[in-house]
Backbone as CSV, one residue per row, in Angstrom:
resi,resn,N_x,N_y,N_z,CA_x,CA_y,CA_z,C_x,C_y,C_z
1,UNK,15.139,15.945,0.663,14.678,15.258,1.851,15.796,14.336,2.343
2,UNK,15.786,14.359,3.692,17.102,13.710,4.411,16.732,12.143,4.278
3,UNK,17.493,11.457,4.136,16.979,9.803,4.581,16.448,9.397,5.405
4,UNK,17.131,10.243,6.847,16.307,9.915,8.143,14.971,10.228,7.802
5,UNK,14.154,11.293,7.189,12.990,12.079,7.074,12.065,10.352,6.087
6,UNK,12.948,10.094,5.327,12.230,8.942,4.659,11.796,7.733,5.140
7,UNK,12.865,7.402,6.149,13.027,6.424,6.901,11.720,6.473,7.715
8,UNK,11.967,7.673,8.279,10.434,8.155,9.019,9.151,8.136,8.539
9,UNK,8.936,8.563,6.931,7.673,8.268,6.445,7.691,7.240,6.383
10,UNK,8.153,5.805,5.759,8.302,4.990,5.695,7.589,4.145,6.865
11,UNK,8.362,4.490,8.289,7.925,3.450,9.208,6.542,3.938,9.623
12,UNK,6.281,5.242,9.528,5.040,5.728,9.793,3.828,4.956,9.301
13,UNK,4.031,4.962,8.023,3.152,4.313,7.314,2.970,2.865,7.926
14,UNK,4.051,2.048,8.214,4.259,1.074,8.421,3.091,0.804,9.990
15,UNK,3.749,1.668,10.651,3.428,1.558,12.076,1.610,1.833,11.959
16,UNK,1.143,2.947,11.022,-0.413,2.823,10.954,-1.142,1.656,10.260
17,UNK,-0.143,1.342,9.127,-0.594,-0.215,8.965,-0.952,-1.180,9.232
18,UNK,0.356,-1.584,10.074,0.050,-2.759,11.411,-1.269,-2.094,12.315
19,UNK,-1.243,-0.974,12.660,-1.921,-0.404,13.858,-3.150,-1.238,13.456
20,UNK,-3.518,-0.742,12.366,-5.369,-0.551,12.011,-5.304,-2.419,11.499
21,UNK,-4.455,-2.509,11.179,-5.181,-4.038,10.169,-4.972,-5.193,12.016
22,UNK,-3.909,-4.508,12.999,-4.415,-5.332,14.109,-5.857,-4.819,14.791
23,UNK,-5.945,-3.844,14.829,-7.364,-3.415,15.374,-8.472,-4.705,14.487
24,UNK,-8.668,-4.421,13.158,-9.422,-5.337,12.424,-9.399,-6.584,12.959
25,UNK,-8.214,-6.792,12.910,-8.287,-8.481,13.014,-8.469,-8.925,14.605
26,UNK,-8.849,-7.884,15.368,-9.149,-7.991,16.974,-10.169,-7.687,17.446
27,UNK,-10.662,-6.434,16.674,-11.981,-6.353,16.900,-13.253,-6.842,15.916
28,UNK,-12.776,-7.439,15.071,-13.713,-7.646,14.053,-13.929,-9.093,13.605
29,UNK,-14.959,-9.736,13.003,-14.766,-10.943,12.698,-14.651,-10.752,10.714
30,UNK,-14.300,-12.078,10.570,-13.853,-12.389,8.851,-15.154,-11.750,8.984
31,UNK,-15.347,-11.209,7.480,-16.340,-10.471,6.813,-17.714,-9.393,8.065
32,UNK,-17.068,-9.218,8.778,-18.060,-8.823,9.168,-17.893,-7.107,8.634
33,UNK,-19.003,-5.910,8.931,-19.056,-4.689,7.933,-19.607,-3.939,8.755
34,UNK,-19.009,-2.369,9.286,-19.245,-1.241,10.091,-19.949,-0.615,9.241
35,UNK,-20.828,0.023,9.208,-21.198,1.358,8.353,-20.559,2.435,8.854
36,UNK,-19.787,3.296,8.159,-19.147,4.299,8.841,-19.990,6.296,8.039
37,UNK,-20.331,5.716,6.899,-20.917,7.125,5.936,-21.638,6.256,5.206
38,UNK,-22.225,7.023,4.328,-22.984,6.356,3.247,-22.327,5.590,1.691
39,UNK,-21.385,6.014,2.205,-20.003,5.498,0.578,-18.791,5.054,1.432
40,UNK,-19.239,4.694,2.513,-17.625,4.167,3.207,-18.150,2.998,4.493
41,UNK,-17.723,1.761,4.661,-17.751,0.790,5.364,-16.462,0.472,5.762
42,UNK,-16.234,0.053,7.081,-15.165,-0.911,7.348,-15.602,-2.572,7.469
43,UNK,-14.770,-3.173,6.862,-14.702,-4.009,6.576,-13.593,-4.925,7.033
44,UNK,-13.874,-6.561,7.061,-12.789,-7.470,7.394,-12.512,-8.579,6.650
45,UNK,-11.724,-8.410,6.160,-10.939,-9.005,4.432,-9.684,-9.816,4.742
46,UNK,-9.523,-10.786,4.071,-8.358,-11.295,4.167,-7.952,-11.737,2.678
47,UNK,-6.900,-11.228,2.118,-6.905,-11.506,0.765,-5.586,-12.160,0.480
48,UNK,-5.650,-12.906,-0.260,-4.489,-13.933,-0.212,-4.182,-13.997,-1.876
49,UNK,-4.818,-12.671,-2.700,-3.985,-12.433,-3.774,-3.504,-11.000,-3.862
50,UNK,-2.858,-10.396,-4.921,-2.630,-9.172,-4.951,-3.500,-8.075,-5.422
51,UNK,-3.056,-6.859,-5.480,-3.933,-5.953,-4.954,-5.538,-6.198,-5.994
52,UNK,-6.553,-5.762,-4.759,-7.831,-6.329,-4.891,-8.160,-7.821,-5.467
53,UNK,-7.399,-9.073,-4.766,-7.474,-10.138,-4.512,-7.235,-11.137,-5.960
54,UNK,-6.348,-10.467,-6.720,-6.130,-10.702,-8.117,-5.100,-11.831,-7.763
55,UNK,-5.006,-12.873,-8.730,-3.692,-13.602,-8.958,-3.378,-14.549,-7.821
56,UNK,-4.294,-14.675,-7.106,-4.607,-15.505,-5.816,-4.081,-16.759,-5.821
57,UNK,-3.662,-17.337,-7.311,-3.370,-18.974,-7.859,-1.577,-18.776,-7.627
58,UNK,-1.187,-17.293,-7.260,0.659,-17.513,-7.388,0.900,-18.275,-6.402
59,UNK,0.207,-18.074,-5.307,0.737,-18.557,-3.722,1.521,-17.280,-3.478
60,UNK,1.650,-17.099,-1.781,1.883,-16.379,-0.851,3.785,-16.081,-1.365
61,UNK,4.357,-17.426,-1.857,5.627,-17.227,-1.704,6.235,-16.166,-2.907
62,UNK,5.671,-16.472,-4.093,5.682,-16.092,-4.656,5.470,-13.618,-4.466
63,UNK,4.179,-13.806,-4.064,3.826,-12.210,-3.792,4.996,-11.714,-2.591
64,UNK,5.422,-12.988,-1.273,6.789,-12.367,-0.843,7.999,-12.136,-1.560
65,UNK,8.440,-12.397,-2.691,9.425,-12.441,-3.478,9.407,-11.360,-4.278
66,UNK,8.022,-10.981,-4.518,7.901,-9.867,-6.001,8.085,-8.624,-4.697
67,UNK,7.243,-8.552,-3.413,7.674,-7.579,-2.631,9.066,-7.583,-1.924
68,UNK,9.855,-8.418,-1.874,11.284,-8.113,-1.735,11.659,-7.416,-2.559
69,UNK,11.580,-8.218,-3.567,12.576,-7.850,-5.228,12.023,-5.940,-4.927
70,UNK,10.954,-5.655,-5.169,10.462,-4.167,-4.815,11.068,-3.049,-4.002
71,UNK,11.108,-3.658,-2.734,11.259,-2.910,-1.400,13.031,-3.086,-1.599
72,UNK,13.977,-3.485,-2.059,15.375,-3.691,-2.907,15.349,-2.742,-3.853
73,UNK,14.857,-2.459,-4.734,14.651,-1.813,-5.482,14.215,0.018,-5.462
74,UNK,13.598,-0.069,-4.356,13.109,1.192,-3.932,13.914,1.808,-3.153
75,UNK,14.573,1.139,-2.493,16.015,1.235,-1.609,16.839,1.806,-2.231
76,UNK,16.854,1.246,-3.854,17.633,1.641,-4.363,17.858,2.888,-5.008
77,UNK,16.675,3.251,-5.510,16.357,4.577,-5.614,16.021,5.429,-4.712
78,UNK,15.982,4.944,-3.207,16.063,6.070,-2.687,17.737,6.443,-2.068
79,UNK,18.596,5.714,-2.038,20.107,5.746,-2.112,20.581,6.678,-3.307
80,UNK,20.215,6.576,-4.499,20.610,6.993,-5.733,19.864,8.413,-5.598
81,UNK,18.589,8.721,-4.885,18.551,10.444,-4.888,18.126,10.893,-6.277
82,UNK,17.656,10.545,-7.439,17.330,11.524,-8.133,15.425,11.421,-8.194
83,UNK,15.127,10.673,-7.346,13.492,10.371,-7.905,12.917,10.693,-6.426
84,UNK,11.560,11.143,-6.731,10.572,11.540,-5.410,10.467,11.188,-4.291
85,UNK,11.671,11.515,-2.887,11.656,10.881,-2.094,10.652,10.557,-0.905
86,UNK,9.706,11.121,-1.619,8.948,11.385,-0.322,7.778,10.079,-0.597
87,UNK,7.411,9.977,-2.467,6.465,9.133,-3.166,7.579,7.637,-2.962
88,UNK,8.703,7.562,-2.744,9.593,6.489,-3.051,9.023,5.547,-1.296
89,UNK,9.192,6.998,-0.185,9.004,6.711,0.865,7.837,5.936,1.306
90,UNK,6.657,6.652,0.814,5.065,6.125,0.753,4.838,4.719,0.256
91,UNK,5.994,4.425,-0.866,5.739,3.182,-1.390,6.550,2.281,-0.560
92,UNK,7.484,2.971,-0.146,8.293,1.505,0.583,7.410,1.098,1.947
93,UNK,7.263,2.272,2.733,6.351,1.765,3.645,4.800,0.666,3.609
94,UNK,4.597,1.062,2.045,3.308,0.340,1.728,3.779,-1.597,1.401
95,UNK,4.919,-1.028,1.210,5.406,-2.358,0.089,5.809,-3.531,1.562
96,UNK,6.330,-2.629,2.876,6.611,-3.373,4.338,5.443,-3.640,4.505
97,UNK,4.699,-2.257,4.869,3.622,-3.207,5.306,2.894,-4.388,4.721
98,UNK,2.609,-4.318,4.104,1.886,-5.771,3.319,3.058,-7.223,3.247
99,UNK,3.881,-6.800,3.310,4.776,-7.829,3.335,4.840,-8.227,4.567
100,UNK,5.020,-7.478,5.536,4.799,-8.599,7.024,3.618,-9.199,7.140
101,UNK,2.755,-8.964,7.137,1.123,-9.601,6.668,1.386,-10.661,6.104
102,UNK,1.819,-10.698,4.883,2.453,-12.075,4.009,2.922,-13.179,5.119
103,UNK,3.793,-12.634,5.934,4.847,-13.224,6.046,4.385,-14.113,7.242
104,UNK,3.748,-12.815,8.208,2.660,-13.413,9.771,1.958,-14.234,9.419
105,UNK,0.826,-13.817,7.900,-0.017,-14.381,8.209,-0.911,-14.809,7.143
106,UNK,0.165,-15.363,6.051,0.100,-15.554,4.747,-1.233,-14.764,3.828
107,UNK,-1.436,-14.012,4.329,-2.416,-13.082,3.484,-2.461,-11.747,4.226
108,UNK,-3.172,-10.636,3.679,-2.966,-9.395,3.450,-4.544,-8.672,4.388
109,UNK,-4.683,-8.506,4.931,-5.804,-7.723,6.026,-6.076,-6.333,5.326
110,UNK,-7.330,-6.136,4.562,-8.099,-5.104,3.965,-9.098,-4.817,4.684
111,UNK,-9.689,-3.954,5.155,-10.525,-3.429,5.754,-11.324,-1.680,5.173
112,UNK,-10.898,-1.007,4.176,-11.376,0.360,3.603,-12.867,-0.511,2.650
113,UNK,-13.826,-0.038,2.667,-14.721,-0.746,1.653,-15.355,1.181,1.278
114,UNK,-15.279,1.410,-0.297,-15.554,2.507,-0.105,-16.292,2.135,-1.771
115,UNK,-17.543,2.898,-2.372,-18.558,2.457,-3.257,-19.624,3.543,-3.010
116,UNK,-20.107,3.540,-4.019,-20.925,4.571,-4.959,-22.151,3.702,-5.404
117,UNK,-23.423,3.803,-4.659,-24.563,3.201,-5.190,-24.077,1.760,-5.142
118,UNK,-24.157,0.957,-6.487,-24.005,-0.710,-6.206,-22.193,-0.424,-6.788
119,UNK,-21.720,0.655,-7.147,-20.194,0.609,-7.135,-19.429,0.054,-6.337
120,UNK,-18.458,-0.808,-6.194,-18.090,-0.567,-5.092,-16.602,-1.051,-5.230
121,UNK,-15.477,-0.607,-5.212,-14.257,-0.844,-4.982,-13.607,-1.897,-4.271
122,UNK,-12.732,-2.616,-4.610,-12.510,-4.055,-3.552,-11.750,-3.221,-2.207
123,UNK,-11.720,-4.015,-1.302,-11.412,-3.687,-0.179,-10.078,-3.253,-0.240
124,UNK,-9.538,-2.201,0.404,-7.905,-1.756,0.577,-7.883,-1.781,1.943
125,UNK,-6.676,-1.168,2.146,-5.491,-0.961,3.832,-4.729,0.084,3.540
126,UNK,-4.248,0.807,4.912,-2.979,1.746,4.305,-1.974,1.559,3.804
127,UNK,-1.642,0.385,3.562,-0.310,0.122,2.762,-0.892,-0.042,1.471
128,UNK,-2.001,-0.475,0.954,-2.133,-0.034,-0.517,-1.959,1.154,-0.969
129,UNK,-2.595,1.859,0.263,-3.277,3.649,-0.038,-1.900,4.258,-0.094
130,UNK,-1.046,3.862,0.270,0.838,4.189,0.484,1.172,4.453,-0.477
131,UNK,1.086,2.874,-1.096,1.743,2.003,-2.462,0.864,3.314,-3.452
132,UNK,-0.416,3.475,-3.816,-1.061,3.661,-4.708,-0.397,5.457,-4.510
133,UNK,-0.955,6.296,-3.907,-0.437,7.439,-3.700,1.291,7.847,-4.365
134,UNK,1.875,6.640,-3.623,3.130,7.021,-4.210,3.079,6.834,-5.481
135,UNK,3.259,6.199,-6.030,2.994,5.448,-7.209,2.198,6.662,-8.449
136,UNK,1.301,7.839,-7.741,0.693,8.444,-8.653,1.386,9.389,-8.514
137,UNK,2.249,10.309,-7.505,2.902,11.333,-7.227,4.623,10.685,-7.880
138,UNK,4.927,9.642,-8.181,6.101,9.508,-9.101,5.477,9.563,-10.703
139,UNK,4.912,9.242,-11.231,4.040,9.139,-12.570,3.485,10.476,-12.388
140,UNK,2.949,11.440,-12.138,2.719,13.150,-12.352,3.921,13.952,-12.003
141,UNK,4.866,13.489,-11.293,5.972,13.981,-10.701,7.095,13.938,-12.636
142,UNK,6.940,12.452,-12.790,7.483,12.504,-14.199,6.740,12.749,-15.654
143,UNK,5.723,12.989,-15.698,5.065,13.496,-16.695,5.404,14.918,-16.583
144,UNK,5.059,15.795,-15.522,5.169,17.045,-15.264,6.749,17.533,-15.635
145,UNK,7.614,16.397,-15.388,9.029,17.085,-15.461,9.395,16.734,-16.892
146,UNK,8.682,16.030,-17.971,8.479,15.520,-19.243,8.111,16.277,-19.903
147,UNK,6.714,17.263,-19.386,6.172,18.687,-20.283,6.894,19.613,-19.812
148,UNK,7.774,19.764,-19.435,8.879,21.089,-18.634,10.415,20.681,-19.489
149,UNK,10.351,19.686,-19.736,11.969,19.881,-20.848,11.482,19.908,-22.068
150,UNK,10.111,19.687,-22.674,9.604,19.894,-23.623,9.162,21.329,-24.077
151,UNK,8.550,22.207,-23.234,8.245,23.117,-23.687,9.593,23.986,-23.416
152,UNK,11.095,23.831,-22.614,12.186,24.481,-22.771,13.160,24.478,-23.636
C-alpha cells in the first residue's frame, strides 16, 4: 500500500469522525438517546477519560501526550513498511481523531450506545471503532504470521 493510499485512510477516518461527533454535539443535547434498533441507540457522551471513560483522574493533558507519543509512533511504523498498513492507517486516523476532541474540547464525544438486554457497552465514536479494528487486524495479522513460520 502506497502512503498516499494511507494517508487517505487515515484522513478518512478522521474526516467521518469529526463529521458525526459534530452532528452529535449540534444536534443533540448532553445525554440525550435516539433509539435507532433494538440493540443500538445514539447517544450524547462526553468523556473526559480514556477509552470507555476509564482513568478520568489523569487529566486531559496527560491522554494528549500518550496520543502524541502514539500517533509518532505509528508514523513510525508506517515509514518503516514492514507492519499492516492499512490496520496502522485505521489506527492513526482513530488516534487524530480523538486527539483533536482533546485538544477543542478537552474531552472526547461518544455517541454509538450498542447492548444486549440490560448489557450494554460504554459509549464509542469512529475513532475508537478505527483504533479498535486496527488494533485487532495487527494482533491476527501477527498471530497468523506466528502459526505460518511455525508450521514451516
Amino acid at each position: 500500500m502506497k502512503r498516499s493510499h494511507s494517508a487517505g485512510i487515515a484522513l478518512l477516518v478522521v474526516f467521518l469522525d469529526q463529521l458525526t461527533k459534530y452532528l452529535v454535539r449540534n444536534l443533540m443535547s448532553p445525554f440525550d438517546t435516539i433509539k435507532v434498533l433494538p440493540f443500538f441507540d445514539l447517544v450524547s457522551v462526553r468523556n473526559e477519560g480514556a477509552a470507555f471513560g476509564m482513568l478520568k483522574g489523569l487529566g486531559n493533558a496527560a491522554f494528549i501526550a500518550v496520543s502524541l507519543i502514539a500517533i509518532v509512533f505509528v508514523l513510525f511504523l508506517l515509514f518503516k513498511g514492514r507492519e499492516d498498513k492499512f490496520a496502522l492507517s485505521l489506527i492513526l486516523g482513530g488516534a487524530a481523531g480523538n486527539l483533536i476532541d482533546r485538544v477543542a474540547f478537552g474531552r472526547v464525544t461518544d455517541f454509538i450506545d450498542l447492548f444486549a438486554g440490560t448489557f450494554h457497552w460504554p459509549a464509542f465514536n469512529i475513532a475508537d471503532s478505527a483504533l479498535t479494528i486496527g488494533l485487532m487486524l495487527l494482533v491476527l495479522g501477527s498471530l497468523f504470521r506466528r502459526q505460518a513460520g511455525e508450521k514451516a
